[in-house]
N, CA, C and O atoms as a DFTB+ gen file, in Angstrom:
424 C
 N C O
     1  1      40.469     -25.954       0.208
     2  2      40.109     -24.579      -0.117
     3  2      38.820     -24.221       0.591
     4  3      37.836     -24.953       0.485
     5  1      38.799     -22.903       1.446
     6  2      37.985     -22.982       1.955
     7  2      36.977     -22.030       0.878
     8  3      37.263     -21.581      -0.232
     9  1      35.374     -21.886       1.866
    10  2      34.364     -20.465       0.621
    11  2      35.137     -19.090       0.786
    12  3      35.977     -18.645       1.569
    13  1      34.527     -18.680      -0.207
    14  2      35.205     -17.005      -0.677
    15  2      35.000     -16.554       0.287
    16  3      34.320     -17.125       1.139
    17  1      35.716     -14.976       0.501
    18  2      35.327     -14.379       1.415
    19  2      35.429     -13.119       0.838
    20  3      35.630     -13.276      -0.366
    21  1      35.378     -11.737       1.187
    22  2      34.928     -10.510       1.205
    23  2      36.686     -10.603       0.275
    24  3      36.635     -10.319      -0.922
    25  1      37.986     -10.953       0.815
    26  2      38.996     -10.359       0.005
    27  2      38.834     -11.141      -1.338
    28  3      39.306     -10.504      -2.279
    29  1      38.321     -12.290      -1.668
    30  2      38.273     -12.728      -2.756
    31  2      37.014     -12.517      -3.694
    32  3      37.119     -12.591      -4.918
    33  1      36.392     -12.378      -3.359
    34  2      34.714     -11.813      -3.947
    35  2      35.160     -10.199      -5.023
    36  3      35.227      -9.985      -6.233
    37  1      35.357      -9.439      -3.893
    38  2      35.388      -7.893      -4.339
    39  2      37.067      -7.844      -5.211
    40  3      37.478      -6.743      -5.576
    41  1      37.635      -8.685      -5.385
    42  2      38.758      -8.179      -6.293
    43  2      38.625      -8.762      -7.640
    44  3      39.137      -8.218      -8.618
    45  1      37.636     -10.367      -7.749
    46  2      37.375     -10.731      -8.795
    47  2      36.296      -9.619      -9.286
    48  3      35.906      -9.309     -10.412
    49  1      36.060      -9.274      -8.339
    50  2      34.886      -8.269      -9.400
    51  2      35.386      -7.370     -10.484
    52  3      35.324      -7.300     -11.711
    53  1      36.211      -6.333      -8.903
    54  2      37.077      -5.636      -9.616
    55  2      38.475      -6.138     -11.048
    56  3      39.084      -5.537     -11.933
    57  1      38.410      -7.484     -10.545
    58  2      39.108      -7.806     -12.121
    59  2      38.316      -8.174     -13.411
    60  3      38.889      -8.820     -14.289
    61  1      36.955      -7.767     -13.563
    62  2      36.306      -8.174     -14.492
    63  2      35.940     -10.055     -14.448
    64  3      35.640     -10.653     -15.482
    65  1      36.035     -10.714     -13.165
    66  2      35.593     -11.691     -13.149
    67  2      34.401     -12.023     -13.334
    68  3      34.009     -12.981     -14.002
    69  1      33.782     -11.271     -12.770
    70  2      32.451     -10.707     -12.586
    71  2      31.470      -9.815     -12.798
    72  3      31.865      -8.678     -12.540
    73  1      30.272      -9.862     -13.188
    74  2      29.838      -8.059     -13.146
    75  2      29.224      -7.718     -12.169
    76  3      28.757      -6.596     -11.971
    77  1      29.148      -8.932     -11.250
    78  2      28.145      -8.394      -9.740
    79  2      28.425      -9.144      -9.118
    80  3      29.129     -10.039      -9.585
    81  1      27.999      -9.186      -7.645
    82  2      28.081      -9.970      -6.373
    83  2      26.942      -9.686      -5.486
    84  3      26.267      -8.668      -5.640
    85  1      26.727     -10.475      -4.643
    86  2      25.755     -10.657      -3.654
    87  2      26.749     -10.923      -2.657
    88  3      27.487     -11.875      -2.404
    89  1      26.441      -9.245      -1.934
    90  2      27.131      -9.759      -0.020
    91  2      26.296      -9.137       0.980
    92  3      25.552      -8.166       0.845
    93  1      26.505      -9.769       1.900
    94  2      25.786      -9.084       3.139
    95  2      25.765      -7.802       3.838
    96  3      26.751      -7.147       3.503
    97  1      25.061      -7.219       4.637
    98  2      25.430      -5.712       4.764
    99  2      26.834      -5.726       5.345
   100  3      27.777      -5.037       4.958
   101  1      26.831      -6.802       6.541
   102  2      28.176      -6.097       6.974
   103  2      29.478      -6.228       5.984
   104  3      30.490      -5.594       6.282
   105  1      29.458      -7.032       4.832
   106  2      30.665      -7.409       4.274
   107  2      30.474      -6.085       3.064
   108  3      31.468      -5.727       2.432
   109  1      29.294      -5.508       2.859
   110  2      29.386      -4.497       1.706
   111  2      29.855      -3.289       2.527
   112  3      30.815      -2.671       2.066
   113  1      29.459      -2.978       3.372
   114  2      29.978      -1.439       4.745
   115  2      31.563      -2.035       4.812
   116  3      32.393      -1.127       4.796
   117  1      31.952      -2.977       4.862
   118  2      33.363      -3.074       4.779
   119  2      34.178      -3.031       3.094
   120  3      35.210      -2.506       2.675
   121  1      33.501      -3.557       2.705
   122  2      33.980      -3.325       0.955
   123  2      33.863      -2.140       0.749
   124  3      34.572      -1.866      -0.219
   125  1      33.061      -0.759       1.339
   126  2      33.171       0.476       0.820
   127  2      34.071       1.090       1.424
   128  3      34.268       2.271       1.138
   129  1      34.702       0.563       2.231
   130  2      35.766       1.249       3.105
   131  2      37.232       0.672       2.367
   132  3      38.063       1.475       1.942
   133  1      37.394      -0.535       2.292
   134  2      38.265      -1.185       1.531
   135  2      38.719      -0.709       0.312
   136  3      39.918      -0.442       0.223
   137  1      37.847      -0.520      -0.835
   138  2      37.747      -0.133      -2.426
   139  2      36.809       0.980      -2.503
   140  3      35.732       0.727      -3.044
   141  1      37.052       2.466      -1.958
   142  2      35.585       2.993      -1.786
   143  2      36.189       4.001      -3.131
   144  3      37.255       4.530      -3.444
   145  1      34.734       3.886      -3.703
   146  2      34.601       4.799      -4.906
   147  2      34.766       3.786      -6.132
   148  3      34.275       4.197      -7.184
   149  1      35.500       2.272      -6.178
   150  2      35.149       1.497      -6.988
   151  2      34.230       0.416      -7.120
   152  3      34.156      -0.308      -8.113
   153  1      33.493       0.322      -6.036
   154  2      32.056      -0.317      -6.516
   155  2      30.556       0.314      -6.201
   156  3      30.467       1.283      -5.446
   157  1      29.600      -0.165      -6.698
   158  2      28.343       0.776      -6.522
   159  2      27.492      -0.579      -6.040
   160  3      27.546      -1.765      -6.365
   161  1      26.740       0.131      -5.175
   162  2      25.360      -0.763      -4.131
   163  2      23.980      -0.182      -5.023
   164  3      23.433       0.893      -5.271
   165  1      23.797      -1.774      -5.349
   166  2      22.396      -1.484      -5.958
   167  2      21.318      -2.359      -5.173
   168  3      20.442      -2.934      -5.819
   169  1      21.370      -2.452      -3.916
   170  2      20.575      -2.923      -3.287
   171  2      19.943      -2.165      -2.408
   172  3      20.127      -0.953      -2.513
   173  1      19.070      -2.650      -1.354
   174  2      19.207      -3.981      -0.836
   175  2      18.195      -4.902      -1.534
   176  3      17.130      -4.403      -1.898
   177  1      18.434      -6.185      -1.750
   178  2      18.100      -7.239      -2.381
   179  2      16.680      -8.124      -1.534
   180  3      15.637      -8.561      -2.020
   181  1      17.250      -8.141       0.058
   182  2      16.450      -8.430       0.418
   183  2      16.408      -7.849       1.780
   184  3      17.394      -7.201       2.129
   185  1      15.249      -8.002       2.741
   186  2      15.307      -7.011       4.186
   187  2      16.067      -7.644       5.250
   188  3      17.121      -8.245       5.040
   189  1      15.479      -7.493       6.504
   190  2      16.818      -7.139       7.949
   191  2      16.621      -8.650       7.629
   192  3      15.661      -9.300       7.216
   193  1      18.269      -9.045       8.079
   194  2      18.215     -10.672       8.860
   195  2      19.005     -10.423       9.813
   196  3      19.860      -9.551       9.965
   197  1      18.545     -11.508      10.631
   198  2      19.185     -11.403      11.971
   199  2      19.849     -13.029      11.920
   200  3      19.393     -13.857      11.132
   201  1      20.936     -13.338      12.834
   202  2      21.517     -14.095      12.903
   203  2      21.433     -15.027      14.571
   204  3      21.138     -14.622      15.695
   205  1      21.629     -15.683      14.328
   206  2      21.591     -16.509      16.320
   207  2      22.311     -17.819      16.115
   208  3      22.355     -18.500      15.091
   209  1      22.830     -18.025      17.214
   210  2      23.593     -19.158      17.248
   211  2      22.833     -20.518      17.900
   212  3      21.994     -20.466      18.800
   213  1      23.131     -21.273      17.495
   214  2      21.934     -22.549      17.490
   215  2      22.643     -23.319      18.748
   216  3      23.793     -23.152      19.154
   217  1      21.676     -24.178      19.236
   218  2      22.658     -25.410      20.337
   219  2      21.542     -26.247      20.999
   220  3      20.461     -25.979      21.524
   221  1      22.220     -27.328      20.766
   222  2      21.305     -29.013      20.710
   223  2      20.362     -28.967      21.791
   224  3      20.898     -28.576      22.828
   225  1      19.352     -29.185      21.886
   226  2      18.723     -29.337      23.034
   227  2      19.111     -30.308      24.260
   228  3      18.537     -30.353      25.348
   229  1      20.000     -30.925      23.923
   230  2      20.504     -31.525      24.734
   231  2      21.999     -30.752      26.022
   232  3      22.399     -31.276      27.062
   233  1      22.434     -29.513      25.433
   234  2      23.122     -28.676      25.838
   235  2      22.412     -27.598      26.721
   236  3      22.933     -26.484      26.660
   237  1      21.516     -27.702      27.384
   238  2      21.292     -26.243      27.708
   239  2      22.299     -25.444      28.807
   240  3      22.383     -24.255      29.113
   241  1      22.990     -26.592      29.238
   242  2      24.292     -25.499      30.114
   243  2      25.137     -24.694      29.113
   244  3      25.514     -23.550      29.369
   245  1      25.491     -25.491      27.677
   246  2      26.315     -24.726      26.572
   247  2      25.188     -23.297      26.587
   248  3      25.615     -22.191      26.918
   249  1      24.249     -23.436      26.327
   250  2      23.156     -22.669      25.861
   251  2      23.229     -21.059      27.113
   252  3      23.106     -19.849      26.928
   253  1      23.516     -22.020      28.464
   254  2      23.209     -20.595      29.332
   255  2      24.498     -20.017      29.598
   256  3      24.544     -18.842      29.961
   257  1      25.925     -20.930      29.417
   258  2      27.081     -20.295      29.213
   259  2      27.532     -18.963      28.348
   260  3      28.157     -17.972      28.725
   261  1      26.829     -19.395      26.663
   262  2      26.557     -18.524      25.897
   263  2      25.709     -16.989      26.385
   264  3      26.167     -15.847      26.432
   265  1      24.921     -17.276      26.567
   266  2      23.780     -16.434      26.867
   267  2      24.386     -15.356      27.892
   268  3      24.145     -14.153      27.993
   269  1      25.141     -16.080      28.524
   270  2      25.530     -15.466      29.821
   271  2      27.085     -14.471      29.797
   272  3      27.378     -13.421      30.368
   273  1      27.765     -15.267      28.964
   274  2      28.930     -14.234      28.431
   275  2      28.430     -13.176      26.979
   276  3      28.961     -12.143      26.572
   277  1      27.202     -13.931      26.445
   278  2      26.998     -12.276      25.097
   279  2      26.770     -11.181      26.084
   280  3      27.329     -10.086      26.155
   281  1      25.577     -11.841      27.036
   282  2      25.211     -10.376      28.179
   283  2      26.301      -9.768      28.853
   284  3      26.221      -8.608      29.256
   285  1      27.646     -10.696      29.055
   286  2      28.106      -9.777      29.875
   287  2      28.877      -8.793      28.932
   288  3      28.758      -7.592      29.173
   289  1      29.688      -9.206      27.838
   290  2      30.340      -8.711      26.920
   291  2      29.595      -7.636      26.340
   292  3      30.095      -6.512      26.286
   293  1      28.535      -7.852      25.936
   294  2      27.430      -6.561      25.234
   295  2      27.076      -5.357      26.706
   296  3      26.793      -4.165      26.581
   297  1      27.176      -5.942      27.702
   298  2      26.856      -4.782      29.334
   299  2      28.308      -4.014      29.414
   300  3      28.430      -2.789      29.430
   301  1      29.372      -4.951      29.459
   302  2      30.871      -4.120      29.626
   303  2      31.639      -3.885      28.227
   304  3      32.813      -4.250      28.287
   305  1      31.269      -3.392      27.063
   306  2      31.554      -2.413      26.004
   307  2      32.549      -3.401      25.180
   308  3      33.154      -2.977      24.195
   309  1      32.663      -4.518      25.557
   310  2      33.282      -5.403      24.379
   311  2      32.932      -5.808      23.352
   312  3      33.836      -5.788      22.518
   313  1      31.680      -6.312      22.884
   314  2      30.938      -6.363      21.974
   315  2      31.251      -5.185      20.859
   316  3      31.913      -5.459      19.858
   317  1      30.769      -3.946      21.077
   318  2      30.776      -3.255      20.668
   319  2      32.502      -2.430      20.089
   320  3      32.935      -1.710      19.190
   321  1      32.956      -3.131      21.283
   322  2      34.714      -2.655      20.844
   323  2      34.864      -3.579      19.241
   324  3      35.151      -3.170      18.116
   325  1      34.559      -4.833      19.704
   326  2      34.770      -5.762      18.380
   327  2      33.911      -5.324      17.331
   328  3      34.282      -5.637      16.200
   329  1      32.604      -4.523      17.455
   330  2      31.855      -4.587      16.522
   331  2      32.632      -3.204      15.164
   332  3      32.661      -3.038      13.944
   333  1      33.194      -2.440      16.589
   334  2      33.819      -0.919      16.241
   335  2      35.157      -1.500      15.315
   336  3      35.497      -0.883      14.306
   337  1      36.020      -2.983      15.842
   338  2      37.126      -2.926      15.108
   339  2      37.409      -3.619      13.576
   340  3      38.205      -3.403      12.662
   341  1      36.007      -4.823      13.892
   342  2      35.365      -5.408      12.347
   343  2      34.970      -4.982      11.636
   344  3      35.294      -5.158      10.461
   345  1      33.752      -3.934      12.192
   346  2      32.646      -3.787      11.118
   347  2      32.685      -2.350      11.602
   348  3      32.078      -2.046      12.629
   349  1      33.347      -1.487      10.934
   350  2      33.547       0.008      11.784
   351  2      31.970       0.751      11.502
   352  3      31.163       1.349      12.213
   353  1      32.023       0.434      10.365
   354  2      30.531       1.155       9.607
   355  2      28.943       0.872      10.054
   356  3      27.970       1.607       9.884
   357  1      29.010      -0.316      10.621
   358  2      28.058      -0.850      11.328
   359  2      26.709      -0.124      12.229
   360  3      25.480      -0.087      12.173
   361  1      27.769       0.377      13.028
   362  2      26.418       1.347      13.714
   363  2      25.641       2.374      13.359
   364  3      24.482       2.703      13.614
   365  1      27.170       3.144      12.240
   366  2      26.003       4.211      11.617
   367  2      25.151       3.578      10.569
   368  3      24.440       4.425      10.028
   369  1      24.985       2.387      10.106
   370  2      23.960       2.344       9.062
   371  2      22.928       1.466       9.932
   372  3      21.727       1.416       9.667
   373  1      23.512       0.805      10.960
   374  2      23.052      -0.026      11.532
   375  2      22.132       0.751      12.654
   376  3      21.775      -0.138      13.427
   377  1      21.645       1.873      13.045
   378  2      21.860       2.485      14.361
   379  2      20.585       1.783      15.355
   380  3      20.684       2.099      16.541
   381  1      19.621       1.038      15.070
   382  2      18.545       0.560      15.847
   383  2      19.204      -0.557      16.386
   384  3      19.341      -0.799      17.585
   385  1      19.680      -1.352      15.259
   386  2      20.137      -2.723      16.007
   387  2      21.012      -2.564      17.027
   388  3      20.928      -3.447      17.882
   389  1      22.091      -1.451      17.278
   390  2      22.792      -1.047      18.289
   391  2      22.379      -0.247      19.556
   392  3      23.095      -0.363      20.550
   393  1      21.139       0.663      19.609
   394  2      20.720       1.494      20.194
   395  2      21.163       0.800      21.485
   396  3      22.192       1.160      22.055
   397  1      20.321      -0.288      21.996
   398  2      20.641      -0.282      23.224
   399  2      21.782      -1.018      23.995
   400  3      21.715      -1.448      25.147
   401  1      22.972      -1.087      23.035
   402  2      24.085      -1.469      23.777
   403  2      25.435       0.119      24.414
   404  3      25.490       1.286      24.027
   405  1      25.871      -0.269      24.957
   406  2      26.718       0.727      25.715
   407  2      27.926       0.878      24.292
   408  3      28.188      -0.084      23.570
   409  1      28.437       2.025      24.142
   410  2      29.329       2.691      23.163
   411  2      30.557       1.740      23.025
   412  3      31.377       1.612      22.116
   413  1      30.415       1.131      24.197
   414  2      32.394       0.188      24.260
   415  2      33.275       1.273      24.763
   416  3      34.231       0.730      25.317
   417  1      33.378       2.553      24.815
   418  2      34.246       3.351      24.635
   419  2      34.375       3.567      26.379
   420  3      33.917       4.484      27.061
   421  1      35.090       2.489      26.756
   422  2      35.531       1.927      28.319
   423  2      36.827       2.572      27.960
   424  3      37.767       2.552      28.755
């Protein structure tokens, strides 16, 4: 069994499993789209986090491989296509962290 995720979290709620939850922005901008009008945001709990992907110091070719396809993907509107088809809500609440990538809308 793997950890909960956004479909199992927000329906125990909604079944009275629960009376609250703790999720992240992007998984609550998707829960209001999902169930919107049956749960209420009483946060935020805590401020911005940012996320990064880690790699051994012993990798730095893994390291510039990475580096080198986020840039290209975030320059030619893919990033942002994926960000548009996951997390639709994202940019408008999100709009700084996005500012300077290209729309996706290739």
């Amino acid at each position: 069994m793997g950890s909960p995720n956004i479909n199992d979290i927000v329906p125990a709620m909604l079944k009275h499993e629960s009376d609250m939850t703790l999720l992240d922005v992007p998984d609550v901008l998707l829960a209001l789209e999902i169930w919107p009008g049956q749960i209420r945001v009483i946060g935020p709990i805590s401020g911005e986090q940012r996320m990064a992907a880690g790699f051994r110091k012993d990798s730095p070719e893994l390291r510039a491989a990475f580096n080198s396809f986020l840039t290209q993907i975030k320059q030619d509107g893919t990033y942002m296509k994926l960000v548009k088809k996951y997390f639709r809500a994202a940019p408008r609440y999100l709009p700084e962290f996005f500012k300077d990538l290209p729309s996706g809308k290739k």
